[in-house]
SEKEGU-90786 format. One record per residue (C-alpha): x, y, z; residue number from 1. Coordinates in nm, 4 decimals. Layout:
+----------+----------+----------+---------+
|        u |        v |        w | drentor |
+----------+----------+----------+---------+
|        X |        Y |        Z |     NUM |
...
+----------+----------+----------+---------+
***
This chain:
+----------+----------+----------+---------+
|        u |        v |        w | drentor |
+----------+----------+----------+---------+
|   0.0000 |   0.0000 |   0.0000 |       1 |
|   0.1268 |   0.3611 |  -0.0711 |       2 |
|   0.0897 |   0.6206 |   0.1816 |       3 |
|  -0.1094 |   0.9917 |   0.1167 |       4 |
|   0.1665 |   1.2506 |   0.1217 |       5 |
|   0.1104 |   1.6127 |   0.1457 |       6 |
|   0.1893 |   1.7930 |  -0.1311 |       7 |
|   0.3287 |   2.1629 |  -0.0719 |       8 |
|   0.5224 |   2.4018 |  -0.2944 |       9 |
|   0.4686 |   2.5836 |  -0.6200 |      10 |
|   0.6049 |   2.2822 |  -0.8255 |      11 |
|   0.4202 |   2.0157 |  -0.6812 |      12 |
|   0.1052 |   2.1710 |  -0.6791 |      13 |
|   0.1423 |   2.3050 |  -1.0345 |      14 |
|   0.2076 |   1.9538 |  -1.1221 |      15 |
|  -0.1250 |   1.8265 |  -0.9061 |      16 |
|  -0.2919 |   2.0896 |  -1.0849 |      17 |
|  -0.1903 |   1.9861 |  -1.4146 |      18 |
|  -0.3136 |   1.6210 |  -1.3406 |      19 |
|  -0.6564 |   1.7866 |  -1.2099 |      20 |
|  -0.6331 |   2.0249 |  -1.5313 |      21 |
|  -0.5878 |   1.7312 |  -1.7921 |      22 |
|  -0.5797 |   1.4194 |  -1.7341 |      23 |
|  -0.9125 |   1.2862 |  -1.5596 |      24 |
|  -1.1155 |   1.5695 |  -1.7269 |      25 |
|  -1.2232 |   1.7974 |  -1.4864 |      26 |
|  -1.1044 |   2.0462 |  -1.6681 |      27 |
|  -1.1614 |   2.4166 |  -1.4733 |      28 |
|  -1.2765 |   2.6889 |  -1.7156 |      29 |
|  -0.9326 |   2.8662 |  -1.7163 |      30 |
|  -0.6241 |   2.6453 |  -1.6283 |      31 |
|  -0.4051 |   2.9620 |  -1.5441 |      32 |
|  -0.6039 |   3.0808 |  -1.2851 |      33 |
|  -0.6627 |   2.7595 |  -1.1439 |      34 |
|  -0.2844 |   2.6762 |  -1.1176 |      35 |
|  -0.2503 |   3.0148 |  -0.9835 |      36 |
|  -0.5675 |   2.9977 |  -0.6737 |      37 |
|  -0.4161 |   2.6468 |  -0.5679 |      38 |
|  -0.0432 |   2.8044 |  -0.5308 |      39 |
|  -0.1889 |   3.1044 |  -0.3491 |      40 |
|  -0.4026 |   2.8969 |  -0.1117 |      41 |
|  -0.1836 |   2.6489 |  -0.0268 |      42 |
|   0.1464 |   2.9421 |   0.0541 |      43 |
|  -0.1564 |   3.0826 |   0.3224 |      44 |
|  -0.2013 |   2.7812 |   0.4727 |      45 |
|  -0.5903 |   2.7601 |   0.3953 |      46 |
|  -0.5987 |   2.4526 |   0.1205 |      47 |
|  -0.4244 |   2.1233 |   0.2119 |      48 |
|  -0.3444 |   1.8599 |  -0.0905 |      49 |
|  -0.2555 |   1.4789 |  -0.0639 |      50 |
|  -0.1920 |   1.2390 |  -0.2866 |      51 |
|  -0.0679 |   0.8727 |  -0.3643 |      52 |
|   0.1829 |   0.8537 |  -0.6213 |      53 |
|   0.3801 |   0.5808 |  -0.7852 |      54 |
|   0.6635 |   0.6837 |  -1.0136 |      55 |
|   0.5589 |   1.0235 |  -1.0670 |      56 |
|   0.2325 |   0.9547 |  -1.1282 |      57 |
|  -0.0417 |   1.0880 |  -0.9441 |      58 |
|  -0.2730 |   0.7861 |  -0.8616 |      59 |
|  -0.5171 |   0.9794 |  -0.6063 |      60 |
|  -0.5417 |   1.3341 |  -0.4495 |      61 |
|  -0.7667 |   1.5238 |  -0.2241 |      62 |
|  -0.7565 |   1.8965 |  -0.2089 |      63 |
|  -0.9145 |   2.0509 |   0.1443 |      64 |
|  -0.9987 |   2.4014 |   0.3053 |      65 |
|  -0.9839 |   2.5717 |   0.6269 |      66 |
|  -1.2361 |   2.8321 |   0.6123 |      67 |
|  -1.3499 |   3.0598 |   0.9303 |      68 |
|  -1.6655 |   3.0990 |   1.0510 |      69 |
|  -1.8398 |   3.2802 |   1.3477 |      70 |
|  -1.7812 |   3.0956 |   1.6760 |      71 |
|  -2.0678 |   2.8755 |   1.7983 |      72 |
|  -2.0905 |   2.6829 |   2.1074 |      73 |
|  -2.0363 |   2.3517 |   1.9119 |      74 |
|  -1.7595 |   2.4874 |   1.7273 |      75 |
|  -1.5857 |   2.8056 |   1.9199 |      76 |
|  -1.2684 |   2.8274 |   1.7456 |      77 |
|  -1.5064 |   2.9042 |   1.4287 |      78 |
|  -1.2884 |   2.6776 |   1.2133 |      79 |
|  -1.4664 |   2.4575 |   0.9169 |      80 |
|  -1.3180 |   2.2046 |   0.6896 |      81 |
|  -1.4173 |   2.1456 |   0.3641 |      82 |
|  -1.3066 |   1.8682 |   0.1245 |      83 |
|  -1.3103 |   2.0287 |  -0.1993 |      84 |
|  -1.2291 |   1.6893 |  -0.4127 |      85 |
|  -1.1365 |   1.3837 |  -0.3581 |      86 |
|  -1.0311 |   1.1734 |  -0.7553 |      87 |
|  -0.8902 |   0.8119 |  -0.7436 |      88 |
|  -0.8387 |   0.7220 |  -1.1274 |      89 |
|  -1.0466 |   0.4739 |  -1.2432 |      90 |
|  -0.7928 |   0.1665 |  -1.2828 |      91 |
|  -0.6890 |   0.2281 |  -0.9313 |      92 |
|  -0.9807 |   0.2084 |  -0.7204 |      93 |
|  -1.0374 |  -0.0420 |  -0.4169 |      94 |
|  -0.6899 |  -0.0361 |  -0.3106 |      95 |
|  -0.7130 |   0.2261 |  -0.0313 |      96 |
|  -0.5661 |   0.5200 |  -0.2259 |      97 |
|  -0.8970 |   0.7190 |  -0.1342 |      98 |
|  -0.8687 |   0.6759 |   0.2103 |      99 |
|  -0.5273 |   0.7603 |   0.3060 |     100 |
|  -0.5634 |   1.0572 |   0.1610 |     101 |
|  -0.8292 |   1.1225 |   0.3295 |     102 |
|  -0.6898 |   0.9942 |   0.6816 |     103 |
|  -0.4619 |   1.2833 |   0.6188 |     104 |
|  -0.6943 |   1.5482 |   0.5007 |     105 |
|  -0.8664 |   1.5216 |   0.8090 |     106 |
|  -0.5673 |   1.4782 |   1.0588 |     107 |
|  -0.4237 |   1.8160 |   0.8769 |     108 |
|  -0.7975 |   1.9680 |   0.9620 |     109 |
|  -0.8346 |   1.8310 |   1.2771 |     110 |
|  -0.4526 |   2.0019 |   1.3566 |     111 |
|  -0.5861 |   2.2991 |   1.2670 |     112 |
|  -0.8937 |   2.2735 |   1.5015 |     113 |
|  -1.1853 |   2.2501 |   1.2426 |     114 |
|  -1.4738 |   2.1103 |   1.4224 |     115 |
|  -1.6963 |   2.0287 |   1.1483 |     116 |
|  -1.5918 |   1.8909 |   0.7978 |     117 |
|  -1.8365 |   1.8848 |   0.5885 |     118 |
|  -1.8159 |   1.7883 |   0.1698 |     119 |
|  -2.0252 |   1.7102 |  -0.0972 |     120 |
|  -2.0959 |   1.3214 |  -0.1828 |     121 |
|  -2.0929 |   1.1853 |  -0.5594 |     122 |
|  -2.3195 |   0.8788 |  -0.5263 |     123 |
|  -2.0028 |   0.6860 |  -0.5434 |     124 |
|  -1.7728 |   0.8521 |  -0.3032 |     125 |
|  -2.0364 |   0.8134 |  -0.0191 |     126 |
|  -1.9474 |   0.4928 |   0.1129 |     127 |
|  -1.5514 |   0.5992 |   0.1507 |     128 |
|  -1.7066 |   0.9043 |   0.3257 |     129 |
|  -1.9281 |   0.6872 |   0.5376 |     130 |
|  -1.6762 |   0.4875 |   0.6398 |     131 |
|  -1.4733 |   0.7815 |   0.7694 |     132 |
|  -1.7324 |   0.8831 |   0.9383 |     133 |
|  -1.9320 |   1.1159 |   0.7749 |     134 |
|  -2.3435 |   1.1621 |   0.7917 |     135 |
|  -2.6256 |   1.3377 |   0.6202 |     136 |
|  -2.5883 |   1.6761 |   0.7557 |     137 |
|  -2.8286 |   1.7114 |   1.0809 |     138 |
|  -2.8123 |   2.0918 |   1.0612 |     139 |
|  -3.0406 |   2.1262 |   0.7478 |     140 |
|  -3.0189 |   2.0509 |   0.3698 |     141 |
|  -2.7211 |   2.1873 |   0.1132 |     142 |
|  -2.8464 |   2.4142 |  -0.1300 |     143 |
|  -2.7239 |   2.5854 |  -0.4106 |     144 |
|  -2.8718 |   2.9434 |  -0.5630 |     145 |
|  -2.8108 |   2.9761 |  -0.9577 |     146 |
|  -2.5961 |   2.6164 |  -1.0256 |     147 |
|  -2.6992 |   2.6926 |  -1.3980 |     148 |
|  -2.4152 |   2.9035 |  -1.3090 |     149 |
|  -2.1769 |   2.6374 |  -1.2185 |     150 |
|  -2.1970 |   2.4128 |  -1.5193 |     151 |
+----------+----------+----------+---------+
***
């Protein structure tokens, strides 16, 4: 098994951006700018990336947030994870990839004293999440205004 390493610095995560970019096709609308946000985030400590590599090759990745919020009594440092993406490719599924990187993701979030993770499930990423852990949020249902906007 391969362990989840973090990956930090402007080359790595132009290179994890470049996988994201091109080769599982979730192509962002401007790859520039995309490269660019990821670099900036992760130099101010707010995004976290892992991933599972063999010979260069990225095999898995997660990319996280910290993200403040006003201090509640079940949360009163105010801090919120997020799990922006998690991608195992195809090929290399079922091996555990997924969840070392996520072991990691939220060991670097609970570090940093986020109280709450939360994410958004793809029908098949929530058994991994379930297994970590993760419910149907009790607070109330996600919602989105205008996702015409985000196609």
């Amino acid at each position: 098994m391969l362990d989840a390493v973090r990956v930090q610095g402007a080359d790595d995560l132009t290179q994890l951006a470049e996988v994201i970019d091109s080769q599982w096709g979730t192509r962002p609308s401007t790859g520039l700018e995309f490269r660019e946000s990821l670099i900036r985030f992760g130099n101010d400590g707010t995004l976290g990336a892992w991933a599972v590599s063999s010979d260069s090759e990225i095999l898995s990745y997660g990319v996280g947030f910290l993200a403040s919020r006003l201090p509640a009594r079940w949360n009163p440092s105010g801090i919120v994870g997020y799990v922006q993406s998690m991608v195992t490719r195809p090929d290399m599924r079922r091996r555990g990839y997924a969840s070392a990187v996520l072991r990691e993701m939220l060991a670097w979030m609970d570090a940093h004293d986020a109280r709450v993770v939360q994410l958004v499930a793809s029908a098949e990423g929530e058994p991994l999440y379930s297994l970590h852990g993760f419910v149907r949020d009790p607070f109330g249902t996600p919602m989105v205004q205008n996702p015409d906007r985000c196609r």
